[in-house]
C-alpha positions in Angstrom: -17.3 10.9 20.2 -13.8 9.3 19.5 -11.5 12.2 18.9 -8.4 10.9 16.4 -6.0 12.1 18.6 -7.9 9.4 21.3 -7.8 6.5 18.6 -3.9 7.1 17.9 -3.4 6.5 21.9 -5.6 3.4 21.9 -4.2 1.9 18.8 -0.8 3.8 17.7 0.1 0.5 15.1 -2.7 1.5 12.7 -1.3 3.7 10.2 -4.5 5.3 9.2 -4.2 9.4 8.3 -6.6 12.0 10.0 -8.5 12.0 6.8 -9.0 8.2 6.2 -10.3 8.0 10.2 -13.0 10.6 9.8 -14.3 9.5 7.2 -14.5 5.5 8.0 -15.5 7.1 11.7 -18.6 8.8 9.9 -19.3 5.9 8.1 -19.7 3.3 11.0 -21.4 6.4 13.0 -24.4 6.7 10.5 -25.0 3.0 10.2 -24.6 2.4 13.9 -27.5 5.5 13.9 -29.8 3.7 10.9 -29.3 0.0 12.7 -30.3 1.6 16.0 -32.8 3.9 14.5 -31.0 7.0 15.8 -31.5 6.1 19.2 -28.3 7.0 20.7 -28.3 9.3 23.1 -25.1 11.4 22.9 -25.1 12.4 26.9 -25.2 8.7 27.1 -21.5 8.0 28.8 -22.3 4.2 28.6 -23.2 4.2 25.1 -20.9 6.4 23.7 -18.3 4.3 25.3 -19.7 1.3 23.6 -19.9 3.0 20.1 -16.3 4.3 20.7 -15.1 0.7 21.3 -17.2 -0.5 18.2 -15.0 1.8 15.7 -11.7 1.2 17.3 -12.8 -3.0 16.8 -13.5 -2.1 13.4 -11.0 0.2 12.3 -8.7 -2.7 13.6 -10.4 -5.8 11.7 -10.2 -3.6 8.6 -6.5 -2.4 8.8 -5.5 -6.5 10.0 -7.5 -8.3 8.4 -6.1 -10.9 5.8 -7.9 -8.4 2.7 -5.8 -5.6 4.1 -9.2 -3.4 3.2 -6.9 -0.3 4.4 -3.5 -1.4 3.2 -2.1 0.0 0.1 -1.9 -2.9 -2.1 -2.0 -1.8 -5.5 1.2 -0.6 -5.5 3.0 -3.9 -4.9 2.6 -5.1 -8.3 3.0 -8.7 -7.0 -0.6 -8.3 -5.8 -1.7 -7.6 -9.4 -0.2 -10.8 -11.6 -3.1 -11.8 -14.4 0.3 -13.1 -16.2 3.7 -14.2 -16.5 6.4 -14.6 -19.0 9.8 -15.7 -18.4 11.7 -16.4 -21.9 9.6 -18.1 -24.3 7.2 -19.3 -20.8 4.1 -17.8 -20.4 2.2 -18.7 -17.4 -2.1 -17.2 -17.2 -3.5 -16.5 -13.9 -7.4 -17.7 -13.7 -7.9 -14.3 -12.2 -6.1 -11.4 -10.5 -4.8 -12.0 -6.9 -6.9 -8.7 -5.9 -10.7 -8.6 -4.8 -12.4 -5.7 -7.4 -13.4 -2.7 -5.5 -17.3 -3.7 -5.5 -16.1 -7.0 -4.2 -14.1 -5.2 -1.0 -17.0 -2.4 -0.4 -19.2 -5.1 -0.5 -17.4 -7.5 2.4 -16.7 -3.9 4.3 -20.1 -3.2 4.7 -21.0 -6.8 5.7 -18.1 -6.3 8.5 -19.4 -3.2 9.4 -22.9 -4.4 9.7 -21.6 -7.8 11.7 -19.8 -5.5 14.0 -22.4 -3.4 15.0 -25.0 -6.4 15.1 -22.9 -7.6 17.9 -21.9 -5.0 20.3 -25.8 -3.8 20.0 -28.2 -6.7 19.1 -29.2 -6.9 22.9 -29.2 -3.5 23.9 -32.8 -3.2 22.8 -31.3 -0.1 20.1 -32.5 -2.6 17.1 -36.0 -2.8 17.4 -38.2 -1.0 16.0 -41.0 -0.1 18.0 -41.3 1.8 21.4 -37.6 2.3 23.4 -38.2 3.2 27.4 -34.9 3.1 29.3 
């Protein structure tokens, strides 16, 4: 399993606390387990590897991506303009330049799914049914 200290010398830009990794590190680890059927064998070497690499892409897409699921937006209030008044000029936003927190758990999960989906759709870990290896 991907230690934090491990994760900080793979990707030392992410700025993610101890705290924020384990939990987003449980996270992906029991939805890896419930796509795969809890197949993953920890003595596995190969496939602990690949799950390893799977949260380190993930923890990456979330922290870069253009939502900035990771970044501390709300305190910018830029990011939060419904309005604007300058003088006697008033200008109304349709909406908010923020996603609502259903809206970003929502698109996390889906990226979390994708992710997984891809790193073990042909492993042969996603079916349900009878896995020799």
């Amino acid at each position: 399993m991907l230690t934090y200290k491990e994760f900080k010398e793979k990707c030392p830009k992410l700025d993610l606390s101890e705290g924020i990794f384990l939990s987003l590190q449980r996270r992906i680890k029991r939805r890896i387990d419930f796509l795969t059927f809890e197949r993953i064998d920890d003595n596995d070497l190969n496939l602990q590897k690949r799950v390893n690499e799977v949260i380190i892409d993930i923890l990456n897409e979330l922290y870069f991506s253009d939502i900035g699921f990771l970044k501390d937006n709300e305190s910018d209030s830029s990011f939060n303009i419904k309005a604007e008044t300058v003088g006697e000029y008033k200008i109304e936003y349709a909406s908010a330049n923020t996603l609502s927190s259903d809206k970003k758990d929502g698109l996390m999960a889906s990226l979390i799914d994708e992710r997984i989906r891809e790193a073990f759709v042909h492993t042969g870990l996603m079916y349900r049914g009878i896995y020799e290896n």
